[in-house]
Backbone as a printed PyTorch tensor [residue, N CA C, xyz], in Angstrom:
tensor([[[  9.9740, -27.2580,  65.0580],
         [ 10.2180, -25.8350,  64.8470],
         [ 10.6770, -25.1980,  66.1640]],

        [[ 11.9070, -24.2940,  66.2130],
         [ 12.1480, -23.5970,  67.1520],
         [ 11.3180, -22.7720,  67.6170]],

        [[ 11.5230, -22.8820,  68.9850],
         [ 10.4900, -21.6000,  69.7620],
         [ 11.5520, -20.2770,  69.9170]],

        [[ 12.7510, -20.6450,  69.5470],
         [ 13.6760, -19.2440,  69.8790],
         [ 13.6570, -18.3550,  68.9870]],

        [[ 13.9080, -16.8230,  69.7600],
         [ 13.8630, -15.9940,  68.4370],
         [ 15.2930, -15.4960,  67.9460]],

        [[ 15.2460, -15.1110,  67.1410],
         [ 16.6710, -14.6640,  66.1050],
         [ 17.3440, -13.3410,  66.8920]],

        [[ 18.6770, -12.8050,  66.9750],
         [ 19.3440, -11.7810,  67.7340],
         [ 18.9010, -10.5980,  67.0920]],

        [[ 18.3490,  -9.4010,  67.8340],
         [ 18.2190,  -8.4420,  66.9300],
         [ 19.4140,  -7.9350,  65.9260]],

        [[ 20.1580,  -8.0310,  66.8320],
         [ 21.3720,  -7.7650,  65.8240],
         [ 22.0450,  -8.1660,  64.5620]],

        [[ 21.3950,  -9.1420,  63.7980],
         [ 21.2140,  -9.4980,  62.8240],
         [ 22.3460, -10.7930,  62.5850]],

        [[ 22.7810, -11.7130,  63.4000],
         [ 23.7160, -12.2470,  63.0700],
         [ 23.5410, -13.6550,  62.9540]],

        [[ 22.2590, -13.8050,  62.5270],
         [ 21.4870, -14.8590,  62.2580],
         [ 21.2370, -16.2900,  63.4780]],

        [[ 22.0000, -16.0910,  64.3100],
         [ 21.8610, -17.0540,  65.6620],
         [ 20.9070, -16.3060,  66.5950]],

        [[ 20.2310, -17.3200,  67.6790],
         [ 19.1880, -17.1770,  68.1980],
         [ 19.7600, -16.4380,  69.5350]],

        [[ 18.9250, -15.6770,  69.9420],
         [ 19.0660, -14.3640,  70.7210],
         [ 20.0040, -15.0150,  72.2500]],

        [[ 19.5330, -16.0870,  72.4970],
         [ 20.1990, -17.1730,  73.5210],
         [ 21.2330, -17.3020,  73.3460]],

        [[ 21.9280, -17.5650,  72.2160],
         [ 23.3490, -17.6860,  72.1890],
         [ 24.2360, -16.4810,  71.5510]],

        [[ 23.4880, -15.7480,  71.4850],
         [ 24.4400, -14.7790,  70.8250],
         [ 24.7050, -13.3150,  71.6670]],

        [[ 24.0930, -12.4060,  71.6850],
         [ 23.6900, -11.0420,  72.6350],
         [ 23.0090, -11.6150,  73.9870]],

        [[ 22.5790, -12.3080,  74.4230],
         [ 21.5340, -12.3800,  75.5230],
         [ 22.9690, -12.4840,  76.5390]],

        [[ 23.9000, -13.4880,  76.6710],
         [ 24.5230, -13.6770,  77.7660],
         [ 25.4160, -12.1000,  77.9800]],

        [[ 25.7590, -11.6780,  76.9660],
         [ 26.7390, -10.2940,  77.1930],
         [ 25.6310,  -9.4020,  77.7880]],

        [[ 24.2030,  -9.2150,  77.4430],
         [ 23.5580,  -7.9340,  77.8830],
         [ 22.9970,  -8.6310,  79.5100]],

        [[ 23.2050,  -9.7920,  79.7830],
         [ 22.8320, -10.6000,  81.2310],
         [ 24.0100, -10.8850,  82.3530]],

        [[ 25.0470, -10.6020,  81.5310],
         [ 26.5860, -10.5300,  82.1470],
         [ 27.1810, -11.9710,  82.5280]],

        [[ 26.5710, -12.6300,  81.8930],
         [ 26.6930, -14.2190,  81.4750],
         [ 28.1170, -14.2030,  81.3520]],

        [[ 28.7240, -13.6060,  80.0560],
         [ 29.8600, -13.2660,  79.3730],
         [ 30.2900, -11.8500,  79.3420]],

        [[ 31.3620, -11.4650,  78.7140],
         [ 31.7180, -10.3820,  78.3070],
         [ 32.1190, -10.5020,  76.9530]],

        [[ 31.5910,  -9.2650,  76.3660],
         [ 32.0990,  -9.3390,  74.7120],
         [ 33.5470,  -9.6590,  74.4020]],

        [[ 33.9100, -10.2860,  73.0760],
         [ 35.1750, -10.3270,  73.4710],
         [ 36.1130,  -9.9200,  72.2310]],

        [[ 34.7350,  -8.5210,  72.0750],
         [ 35.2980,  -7.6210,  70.5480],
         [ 34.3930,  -6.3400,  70.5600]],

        [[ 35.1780,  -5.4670,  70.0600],
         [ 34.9940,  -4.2720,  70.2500],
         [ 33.1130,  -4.3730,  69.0360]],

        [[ 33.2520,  -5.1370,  68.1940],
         [ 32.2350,  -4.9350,  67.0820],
         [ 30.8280,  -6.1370,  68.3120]],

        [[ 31.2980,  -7.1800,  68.8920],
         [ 30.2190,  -8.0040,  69.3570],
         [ 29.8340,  -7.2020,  70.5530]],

        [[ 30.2170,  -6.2070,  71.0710],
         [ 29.8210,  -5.1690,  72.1770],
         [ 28.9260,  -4.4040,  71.8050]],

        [[ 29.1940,  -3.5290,  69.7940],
         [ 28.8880,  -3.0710,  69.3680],
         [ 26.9350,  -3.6750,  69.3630]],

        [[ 27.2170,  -4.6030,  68.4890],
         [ 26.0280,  -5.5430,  68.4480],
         [ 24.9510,  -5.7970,  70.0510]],

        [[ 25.5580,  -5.9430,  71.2200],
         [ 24.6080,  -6.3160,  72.0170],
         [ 24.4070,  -5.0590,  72.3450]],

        [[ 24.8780,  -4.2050,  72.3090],
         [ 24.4420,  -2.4670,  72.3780],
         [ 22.9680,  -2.5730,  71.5060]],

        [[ 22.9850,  -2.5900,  70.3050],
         [ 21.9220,  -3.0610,  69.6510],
         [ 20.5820,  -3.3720,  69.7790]],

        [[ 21.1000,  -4.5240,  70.5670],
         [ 20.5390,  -5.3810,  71.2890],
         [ 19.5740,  -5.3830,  71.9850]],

        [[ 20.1550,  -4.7670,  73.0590],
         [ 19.8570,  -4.0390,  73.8370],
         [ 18.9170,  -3.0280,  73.9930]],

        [[ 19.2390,  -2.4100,  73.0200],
         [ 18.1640,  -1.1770,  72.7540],
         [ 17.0510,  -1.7850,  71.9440]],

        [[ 16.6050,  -3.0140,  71.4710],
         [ 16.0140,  -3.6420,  70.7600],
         [ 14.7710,  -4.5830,  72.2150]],

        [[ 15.5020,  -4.9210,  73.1280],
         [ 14.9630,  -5.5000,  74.0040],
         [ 15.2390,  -4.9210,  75.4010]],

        [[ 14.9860,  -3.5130,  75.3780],
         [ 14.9190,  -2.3180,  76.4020],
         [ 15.3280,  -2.8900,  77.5290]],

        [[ 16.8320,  -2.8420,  77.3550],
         [ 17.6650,  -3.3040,  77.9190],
         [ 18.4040,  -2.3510,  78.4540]],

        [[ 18.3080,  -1.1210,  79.4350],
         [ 18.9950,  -0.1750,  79.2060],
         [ 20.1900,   0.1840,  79.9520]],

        [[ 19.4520,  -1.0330,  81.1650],
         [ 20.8900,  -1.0470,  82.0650],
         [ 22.1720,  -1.3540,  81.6380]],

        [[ 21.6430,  -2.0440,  80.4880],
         [ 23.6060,  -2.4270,  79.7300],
         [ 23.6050,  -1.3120,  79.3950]],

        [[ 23.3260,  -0.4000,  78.0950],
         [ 23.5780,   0.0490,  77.5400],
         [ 24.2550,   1.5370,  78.6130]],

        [[ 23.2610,   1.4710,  79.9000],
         [ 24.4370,   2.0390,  80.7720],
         [ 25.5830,   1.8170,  81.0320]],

        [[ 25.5120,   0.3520,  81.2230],
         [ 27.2370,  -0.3850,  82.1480],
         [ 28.0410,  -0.4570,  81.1590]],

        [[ 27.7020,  -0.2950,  79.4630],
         [ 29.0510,  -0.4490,  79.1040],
         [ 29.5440,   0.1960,  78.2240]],

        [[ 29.2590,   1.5700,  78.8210],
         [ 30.1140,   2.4800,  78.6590],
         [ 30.8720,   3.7020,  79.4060]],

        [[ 31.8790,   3.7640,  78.7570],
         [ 32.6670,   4.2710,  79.4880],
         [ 32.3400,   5.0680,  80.7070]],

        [[ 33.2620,   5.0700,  82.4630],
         [ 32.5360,   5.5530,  83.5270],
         [ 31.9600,   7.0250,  83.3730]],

        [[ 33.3530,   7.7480,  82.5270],
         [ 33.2250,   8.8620,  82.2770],
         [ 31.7420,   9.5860,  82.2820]],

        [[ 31.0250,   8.7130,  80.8270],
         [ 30.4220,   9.2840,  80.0730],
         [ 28.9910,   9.1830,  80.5240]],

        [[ 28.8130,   8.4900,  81.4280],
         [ 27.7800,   8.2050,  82.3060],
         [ 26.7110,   9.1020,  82.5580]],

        [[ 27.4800,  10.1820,  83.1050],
         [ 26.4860,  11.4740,  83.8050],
         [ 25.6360,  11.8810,  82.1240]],

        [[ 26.3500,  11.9620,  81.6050],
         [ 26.0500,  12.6600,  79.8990],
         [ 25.0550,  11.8340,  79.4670]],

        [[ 24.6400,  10.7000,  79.4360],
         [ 23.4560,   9.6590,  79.3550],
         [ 22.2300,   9.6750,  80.0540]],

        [[ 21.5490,  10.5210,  78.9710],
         [ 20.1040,  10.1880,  79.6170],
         [ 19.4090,   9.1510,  80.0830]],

        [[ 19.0470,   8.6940,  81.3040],
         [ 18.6590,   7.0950,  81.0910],
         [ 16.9440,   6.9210,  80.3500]],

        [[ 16.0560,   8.1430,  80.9280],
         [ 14.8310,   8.1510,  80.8570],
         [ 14.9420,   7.9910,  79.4140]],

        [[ 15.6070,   9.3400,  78.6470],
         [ 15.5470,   9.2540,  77.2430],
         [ 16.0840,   8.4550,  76.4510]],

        [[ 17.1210,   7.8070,  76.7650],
         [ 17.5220,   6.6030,  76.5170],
         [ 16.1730,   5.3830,  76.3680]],

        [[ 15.8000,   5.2230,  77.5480],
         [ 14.6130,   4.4530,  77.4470],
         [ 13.2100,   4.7760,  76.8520]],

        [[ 13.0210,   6.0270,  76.6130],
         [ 11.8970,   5.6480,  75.7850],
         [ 12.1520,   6.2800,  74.3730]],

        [[ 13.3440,   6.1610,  73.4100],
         [ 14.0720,   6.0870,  72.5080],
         [ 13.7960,   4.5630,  71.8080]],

        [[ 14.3180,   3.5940,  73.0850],
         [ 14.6860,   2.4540,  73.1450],
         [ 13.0290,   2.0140,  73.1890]],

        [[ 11.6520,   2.3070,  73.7630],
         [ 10.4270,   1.9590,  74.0270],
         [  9.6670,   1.9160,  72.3590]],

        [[  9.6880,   2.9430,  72.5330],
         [  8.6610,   3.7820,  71.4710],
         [  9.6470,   3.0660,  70.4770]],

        [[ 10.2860,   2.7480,  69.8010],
         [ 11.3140,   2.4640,  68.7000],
         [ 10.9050,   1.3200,  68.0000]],

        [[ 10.5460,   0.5620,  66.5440],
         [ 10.5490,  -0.6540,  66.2870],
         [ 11.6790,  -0.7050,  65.7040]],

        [[ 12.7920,  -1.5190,  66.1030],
         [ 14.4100,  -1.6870,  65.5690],
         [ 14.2240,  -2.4670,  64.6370]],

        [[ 14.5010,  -1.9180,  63.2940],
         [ 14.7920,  -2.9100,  61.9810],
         [ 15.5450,  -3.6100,  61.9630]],

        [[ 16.8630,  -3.1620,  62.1560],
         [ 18.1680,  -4.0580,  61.8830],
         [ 19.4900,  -3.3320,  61.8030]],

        [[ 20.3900,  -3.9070,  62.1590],
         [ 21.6480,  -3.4410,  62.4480],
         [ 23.1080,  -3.9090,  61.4570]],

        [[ 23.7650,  -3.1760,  60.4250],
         [ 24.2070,  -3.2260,  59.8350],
         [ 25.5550,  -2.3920,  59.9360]],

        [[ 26.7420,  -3.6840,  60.3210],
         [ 28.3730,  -3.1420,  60.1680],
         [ 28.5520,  -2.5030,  59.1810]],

        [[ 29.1040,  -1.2640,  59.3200],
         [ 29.6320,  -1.0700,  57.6410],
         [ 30.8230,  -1.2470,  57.5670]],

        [[ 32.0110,  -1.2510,  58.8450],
         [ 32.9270,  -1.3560,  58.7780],
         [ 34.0180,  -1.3240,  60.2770]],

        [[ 35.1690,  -2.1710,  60.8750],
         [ 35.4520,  -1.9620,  61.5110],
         [ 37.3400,  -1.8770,  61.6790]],

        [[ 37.4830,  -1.2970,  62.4590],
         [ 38.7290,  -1.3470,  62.7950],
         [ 39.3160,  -1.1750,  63.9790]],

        [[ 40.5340,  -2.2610,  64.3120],
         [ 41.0350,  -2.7760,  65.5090],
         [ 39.2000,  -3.3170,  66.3460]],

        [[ 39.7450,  -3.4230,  67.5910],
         [ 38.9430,  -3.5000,  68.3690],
         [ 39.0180,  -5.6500,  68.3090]],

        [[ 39.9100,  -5.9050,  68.2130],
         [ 39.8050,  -7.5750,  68.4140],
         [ 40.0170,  -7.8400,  69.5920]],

        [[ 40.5920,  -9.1400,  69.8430],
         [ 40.8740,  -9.7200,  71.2550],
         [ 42.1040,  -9.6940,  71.7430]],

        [[ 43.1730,  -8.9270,  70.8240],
         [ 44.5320,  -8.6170,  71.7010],
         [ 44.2640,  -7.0090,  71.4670]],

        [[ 43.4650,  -6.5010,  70.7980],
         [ 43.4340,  -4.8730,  71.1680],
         [ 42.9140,  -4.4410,  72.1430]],

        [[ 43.2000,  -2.9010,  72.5000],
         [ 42.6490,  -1.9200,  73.3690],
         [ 41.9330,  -0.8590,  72.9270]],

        [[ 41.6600,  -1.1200,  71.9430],
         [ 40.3680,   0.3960,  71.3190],
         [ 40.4510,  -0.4670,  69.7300]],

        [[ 39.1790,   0.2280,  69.6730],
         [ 38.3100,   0.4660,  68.5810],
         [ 37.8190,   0.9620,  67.9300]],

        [[ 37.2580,   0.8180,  66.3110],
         [ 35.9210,   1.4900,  65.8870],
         [ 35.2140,   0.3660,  65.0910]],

        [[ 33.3170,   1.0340,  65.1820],
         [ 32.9680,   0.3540,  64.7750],
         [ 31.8030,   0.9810,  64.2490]],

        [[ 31.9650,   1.1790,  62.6240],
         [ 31.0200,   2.4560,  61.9620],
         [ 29.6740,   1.4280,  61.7450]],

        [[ 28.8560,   1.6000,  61.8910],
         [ 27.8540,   1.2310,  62.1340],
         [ 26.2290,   1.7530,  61.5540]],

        [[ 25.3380,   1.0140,  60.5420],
         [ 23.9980,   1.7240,  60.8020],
         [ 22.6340,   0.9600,  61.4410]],

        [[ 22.1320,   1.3490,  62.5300],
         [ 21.0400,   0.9970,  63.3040],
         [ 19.7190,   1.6260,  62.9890]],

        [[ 18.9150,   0.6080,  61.8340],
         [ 17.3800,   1.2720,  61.2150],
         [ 16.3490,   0.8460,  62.1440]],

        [[ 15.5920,   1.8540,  62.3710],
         [ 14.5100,   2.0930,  63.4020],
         [ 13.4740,   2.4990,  62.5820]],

        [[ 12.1790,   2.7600,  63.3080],
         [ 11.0750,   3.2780,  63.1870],
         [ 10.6040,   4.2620,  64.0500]],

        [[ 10.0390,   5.4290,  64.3920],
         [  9.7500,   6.0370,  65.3790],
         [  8.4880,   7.2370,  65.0800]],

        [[  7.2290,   7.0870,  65.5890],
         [  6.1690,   7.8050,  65.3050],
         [  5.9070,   8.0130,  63.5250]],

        [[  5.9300,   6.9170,  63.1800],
         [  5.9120,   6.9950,  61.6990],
         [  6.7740,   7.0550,  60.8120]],

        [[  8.1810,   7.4040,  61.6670],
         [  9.0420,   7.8550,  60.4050],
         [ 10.1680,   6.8820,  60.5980]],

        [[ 10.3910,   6.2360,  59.5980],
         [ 12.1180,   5.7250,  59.2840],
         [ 13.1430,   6.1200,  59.2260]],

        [[ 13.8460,   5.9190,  60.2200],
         [ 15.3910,   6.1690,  60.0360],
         [ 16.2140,   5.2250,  60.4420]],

        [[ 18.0790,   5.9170,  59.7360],
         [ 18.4680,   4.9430,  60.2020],
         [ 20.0000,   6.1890,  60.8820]],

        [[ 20.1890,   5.2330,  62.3560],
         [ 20.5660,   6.3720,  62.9370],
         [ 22.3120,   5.7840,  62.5870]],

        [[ 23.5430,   6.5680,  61.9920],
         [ 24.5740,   6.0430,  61.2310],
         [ 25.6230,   6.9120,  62.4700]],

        [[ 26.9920,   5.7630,  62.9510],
         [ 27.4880,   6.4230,  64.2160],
         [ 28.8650,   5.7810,  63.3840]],

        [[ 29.9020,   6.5130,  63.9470],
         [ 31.3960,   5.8000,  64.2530],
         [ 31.7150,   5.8120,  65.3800]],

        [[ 31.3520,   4.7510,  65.8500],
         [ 31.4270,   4.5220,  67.3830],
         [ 32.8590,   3.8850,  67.7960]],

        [[ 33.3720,   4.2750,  68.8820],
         [ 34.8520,   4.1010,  69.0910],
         [ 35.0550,   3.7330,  70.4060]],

        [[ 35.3040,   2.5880,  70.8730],
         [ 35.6280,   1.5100,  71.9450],
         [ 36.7090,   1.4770,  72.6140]],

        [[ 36.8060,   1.4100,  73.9350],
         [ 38.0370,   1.0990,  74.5650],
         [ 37.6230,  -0.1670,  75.4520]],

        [[ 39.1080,  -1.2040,  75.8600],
         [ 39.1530,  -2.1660,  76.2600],
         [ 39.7830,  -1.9000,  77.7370]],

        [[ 39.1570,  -2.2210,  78.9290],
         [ 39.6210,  -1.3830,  80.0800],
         [ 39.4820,  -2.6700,  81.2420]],

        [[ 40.6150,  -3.0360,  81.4810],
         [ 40.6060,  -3.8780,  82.6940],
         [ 40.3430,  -5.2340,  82.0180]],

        [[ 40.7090,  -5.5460,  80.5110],
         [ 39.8510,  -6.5340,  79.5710],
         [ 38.4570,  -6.4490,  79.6250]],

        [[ 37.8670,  -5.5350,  79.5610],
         [ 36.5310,  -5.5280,  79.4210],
         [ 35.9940,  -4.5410,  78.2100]],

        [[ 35.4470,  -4.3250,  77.4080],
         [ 35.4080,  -3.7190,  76.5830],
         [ 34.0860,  -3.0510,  76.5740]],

        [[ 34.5310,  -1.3400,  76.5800],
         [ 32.9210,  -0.3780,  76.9450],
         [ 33.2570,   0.5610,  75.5870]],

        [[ 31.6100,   0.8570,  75.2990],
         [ 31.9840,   2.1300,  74.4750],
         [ 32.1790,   3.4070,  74.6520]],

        [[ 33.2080,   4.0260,  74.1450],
         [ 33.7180,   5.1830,  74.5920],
         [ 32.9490,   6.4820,  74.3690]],

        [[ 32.7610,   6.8790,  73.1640],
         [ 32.3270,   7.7110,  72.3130],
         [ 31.8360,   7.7550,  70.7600]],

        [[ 30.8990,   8.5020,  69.9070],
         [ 31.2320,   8.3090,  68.5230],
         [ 30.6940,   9.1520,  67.9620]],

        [[ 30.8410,   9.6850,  66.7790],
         [ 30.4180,  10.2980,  65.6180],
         [ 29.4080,  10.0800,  64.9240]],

        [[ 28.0170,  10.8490,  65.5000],
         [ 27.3010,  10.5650,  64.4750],
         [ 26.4020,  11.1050,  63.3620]],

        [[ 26.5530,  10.6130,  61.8910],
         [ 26.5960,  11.2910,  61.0680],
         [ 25.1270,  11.7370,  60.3250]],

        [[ 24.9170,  13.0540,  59.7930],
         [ 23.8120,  13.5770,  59.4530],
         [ 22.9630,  12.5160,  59.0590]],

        [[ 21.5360,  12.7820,  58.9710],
         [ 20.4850,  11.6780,  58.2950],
         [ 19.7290,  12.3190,  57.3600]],

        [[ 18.9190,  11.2590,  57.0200],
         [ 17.7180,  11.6660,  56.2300],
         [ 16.4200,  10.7320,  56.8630]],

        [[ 15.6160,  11.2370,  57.1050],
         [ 14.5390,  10.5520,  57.8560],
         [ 13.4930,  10.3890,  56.7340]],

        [[ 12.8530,   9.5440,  56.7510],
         [ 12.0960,   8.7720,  55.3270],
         [ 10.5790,   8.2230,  55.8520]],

        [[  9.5320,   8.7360,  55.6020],
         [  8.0050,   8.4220,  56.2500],
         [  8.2240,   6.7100,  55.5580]],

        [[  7.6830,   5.8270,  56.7100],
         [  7.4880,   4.3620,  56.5780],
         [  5.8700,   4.7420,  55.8830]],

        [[  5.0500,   5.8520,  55.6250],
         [  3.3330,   5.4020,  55.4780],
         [  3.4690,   6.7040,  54.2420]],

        [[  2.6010,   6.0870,  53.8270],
         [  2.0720,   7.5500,  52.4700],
         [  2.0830,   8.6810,  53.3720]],

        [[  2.1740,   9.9510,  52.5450],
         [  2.0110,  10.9570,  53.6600],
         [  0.4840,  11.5150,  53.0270]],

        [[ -0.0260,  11.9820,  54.0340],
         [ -1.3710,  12.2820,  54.3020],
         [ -1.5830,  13.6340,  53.5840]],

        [[ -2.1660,  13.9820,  52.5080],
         [ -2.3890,  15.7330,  52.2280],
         [ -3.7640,  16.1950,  53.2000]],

        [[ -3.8510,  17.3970,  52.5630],
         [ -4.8640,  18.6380,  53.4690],
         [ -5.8630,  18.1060,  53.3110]],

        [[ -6.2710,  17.6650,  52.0420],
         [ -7.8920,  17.3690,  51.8860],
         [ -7.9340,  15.7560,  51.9940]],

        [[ -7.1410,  15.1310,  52.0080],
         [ -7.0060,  13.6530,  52.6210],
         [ -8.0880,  13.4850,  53.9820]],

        [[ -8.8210,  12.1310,  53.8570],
         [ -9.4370,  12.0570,  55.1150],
         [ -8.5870,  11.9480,  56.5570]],

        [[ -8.8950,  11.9760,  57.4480],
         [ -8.4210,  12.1680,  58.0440],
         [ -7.1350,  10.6750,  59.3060]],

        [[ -6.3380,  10.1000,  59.2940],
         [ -6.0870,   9.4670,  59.2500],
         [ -6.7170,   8.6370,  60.9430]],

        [[ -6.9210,   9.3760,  61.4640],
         [ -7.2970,   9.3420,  63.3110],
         [ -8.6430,   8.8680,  63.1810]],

        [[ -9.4470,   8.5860,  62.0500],
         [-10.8750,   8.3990,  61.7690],
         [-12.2690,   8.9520,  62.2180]],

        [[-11.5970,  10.1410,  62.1540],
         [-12.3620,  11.6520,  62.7220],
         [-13.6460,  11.5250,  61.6200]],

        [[-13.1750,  10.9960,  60.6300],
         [-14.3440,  11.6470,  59.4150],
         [-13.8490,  12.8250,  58.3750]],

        [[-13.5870,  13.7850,  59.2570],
         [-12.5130,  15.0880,  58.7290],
         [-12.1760,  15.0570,  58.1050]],

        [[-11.9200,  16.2120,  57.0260],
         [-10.5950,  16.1980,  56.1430],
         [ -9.3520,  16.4300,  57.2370]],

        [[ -7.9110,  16.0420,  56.8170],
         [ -6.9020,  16.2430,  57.7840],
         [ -7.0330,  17.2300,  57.7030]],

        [[ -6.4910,  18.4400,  57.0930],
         [ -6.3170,  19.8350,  57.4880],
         [ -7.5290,  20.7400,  58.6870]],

        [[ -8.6820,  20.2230,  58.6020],
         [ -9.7100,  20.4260,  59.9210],
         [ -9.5240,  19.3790,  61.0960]],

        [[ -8.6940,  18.6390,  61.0610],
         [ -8.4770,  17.5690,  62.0570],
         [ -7.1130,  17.4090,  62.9860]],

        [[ -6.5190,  16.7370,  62.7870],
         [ -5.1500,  16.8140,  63.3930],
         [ -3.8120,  17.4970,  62.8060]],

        [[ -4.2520,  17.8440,  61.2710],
         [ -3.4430,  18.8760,  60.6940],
         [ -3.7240,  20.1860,  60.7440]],

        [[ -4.4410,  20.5640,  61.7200],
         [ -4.6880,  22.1700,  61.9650],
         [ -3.6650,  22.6250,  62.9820]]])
């Protein structure tokens, strides 16, 4: 039995051969969508210095790193799902790559849905910018009512407890 684990990014090969060398600078992606993915990645295995370096220089200042990172901390990453891409191969210079990335965060499920759009610069491929589109955030746990005990194991009903 393998001791390796699977890529977060869902592409069924083990994290070693797939995302690990692009977010270690082993390699460079060599597609606007496998950039997409170790972005992912990345944020899956609080990785944040990539997710700095590869994108565009521009956009840099505009990137929180702290919040970035504990986005990326606090987060359990479900899974990462292409919905669709265009250009962005190995003789192009830009990209898109619509994308949904399902998380977990203080209880609640979401899944955060982007059209993320790539440029290829010096042959290297960073993300530029993207679009991202309204949600619906979905409780992963029953939700707790007023007279419900209290979930913190106060004893309490919630509404005298942490729902006051």
């Amino acid at each position: 039995m393998s001791t390796e684990k699977r890529c977060p990014c869902g592409s069924g090969l083990e994290y070693e051969q797939c995302c690990r060398p692009y977010i270690k600078g082993e390699k460079k992606p060599p597609t606007a969508e496998a950039l997409m993915r170790a972005r992912y990645s990345a944020y899956a295995e609080h990785e944040i210095d990539f997710i700095m370096d590869s994108t565009v220089k521009k956009d840099k200042a505009d990137i929180d790193y702290k919040a970035t990172r504990d986005w990326s901390v606090r987060s359990e990453w479900l899974g990462l799902r292409i919905v669709s891409t265009e250009k962005g191969g190995h003789a192009d210079t830009e990209g898109v790559v619509e994308f949904e990335a399902s998380y977990a965060k203080d209880g609640l499920r979401d899944i955060h849905r982007e059209r993320g759009r790539f440029k290829k610069i010096d042959g290297v491929w960073f993300y530029d910018d993207g679009t991202v589109a309204p949600n619906t955030v979905i409780r992963s746990g029953p939700k707790v009512g007023r007279n419900d005990p209290c979930p913190c194991g106060s004893g309490k009903k919630y509404k005298h407890c942490c729902g006051s």
